[in-house]
N, C-alpha and C positions, 0 to 999 in steps of 0.2 A: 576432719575438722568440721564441727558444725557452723552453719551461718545461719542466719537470720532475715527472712525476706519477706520483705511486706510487700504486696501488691495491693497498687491505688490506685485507681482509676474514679472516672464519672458516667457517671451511666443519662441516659434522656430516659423518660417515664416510662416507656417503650422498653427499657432495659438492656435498649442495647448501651455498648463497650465502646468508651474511646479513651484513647492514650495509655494505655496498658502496654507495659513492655513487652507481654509474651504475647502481640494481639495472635498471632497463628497457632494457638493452643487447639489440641484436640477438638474437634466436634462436641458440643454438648457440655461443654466445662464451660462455653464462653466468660459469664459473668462473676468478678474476682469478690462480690458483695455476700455479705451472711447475716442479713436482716434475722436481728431477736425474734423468736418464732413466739411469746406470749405475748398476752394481752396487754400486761404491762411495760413490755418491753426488757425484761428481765431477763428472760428465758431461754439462753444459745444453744440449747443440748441439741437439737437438731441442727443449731449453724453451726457449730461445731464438728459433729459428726460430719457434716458435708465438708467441711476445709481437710479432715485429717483420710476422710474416703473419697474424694470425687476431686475438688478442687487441687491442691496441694501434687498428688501423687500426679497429676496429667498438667500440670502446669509450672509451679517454681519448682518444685520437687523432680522433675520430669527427667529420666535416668539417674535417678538419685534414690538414697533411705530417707523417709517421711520419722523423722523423729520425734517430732511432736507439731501437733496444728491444731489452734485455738481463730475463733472469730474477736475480732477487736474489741474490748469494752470501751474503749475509747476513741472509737468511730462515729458515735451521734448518729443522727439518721441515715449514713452511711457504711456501716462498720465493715471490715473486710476481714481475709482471711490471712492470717499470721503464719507462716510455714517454715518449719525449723528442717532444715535438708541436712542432709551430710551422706558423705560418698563411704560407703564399704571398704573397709579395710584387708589386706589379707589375711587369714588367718595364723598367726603364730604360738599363739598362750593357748593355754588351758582356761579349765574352769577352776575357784578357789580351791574345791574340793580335790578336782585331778590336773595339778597345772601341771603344763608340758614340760620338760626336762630337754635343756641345751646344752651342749659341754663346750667351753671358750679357755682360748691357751692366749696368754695377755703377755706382755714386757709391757714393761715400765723402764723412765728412765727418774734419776731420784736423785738432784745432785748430782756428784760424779759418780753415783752405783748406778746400777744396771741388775735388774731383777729378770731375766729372760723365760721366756717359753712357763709358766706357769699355767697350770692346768687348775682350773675350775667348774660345779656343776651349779647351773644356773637353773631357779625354777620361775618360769612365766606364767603369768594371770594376766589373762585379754579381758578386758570391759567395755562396754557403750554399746550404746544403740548400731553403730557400726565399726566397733571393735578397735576404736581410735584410743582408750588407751590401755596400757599396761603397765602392769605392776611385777616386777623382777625380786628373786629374794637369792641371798647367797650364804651358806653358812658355813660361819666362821671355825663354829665349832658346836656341840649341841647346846651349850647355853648363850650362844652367840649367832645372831641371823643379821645382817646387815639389806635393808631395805632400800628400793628405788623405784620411782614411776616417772612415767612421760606419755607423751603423745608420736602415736604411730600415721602418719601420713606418707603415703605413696611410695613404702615400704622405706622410709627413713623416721627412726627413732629415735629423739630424744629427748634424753634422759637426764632425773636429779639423783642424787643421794638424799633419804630421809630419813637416815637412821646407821648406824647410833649417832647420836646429839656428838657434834665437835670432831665429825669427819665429815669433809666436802669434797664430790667427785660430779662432775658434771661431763656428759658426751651423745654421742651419737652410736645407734648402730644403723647401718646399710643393709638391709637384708636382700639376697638374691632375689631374683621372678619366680624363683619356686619355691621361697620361703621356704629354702632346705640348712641355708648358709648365711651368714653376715658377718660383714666388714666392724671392726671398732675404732674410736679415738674417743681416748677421753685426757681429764687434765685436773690437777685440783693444785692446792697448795704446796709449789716444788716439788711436784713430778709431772709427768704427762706420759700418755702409755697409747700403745695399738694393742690389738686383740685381733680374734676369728674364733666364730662360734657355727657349729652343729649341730642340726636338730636329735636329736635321741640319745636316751644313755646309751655310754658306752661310743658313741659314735666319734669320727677323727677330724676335728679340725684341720683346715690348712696349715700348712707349713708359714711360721712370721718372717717378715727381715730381721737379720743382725743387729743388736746395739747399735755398732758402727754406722749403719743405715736408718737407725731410728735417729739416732745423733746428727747424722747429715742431711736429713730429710729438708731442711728451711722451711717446713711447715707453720706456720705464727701461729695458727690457733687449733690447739689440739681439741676441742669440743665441735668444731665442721663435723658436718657428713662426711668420712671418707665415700669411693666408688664403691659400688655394688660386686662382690664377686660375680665373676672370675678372677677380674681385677684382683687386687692385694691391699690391705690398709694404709699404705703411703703411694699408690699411685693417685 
């Protein structure tokens, strides 16, 4: 997830730094300012470069991806540096061209039916600057591809339905530490379902709970994060 961090401080003529939240930053980054480098004061291409190369990356950005750093145009004689952070994601999706392939075995419960153990081939698309989100596709059939994206943080995903118009499913998935395996819950209009998914074709998901245990679950909101495997989608 990206944020957005302005650092402000005031500086004495001297240029030294006071009040600055990260004052212990690196040697040699002290100063959070990106005074316009032209004559008319128009000109940030150099303060710039300095907030997205020097400033940013050793100070708000610091263990973090620099995802975008601009100097302030709206700093007046004092502009500063604007640093857009965000943390690395693990790696799960593919790229548009070669998205990765997951196989997930779901029950649903629908009313008083019960759709169990369904097997499906899910294709992942990772995007961002730190691979925070993704884009899932599942097909229905070859003139039918049913679409969904979310936001991947700290190996919990979730996720909307975007497609097709006048179907709504909203959930989470858990994925393991080795982003080999994930947990599912999801819920839409009179149903709500678990799932477990595997990375590769061809590959075996875990074994789900029974109907009967999906039913007894007391779970209230099937769109949570379930636990991570090992764990199961109703612990």
């Amino acid at each position: 997830m990206k944020s957005i961090l302005v650092t402000s401080c005031m500086t004495l003529v001297a240029i030294s730094v006071f009040g600055c939240a990260n004052e212990e930053g690196p040697p040699g980054v002290e100063e959070g300012f990106c005074f316009p480098t032209g004559p008319d004061g128009d000109d940030y291409t150099e303060a710039d470069e300095f907030c997205l190369e020097d400033y940013c990356p050793q100070r708000d950005c610091e263990n973090k991806v620099v995802a975008g750093a601009m100097c302030d145009r709206e700093g007046g004689t004092s502009p500063t540096c604007i640093c857009d952070c965000c943390v690395e994601q693990p790696e799960v999706g593919g790229d548009p061209g070669s998205p990765e392939i997951w196989e997930e075995v779901y029950t649903c419960i629908l009313g008083s039916d019960c759709e169990q153990n369904t097997p499906v081939r899910l294709q992942l698309v990772q995007k961002g600057v730190c691979g925070e989100t993704i884009d899932w596709y599942l097909s229905i059939s070859p003139d039918e591809v049913w679409e969904y994206t979310g936001t991947l943080e700290s190996g919990a995903f979730n996720w909307e339905q975007i497609a097709p118009p006048g179907f709504t499913e909203s959930g989470c998935w858990q994925f393991s530490d080795d982003g080999q395996r994930f947990n599912k819950r999801s819920a839409g209009p009179g149903f709500y379902c678990i799932g477990a998914g595997s990375r590769g074709a061809g590959s075996t998901p875990a074994a789900l709970p029974s109907c009967a245990e999906l039913e007894a679950s007391g779970i209230s909101d099937f769109t949570s994060c379930p636990a991570p495997p090992p764990a199961g989608p109703l612990d």
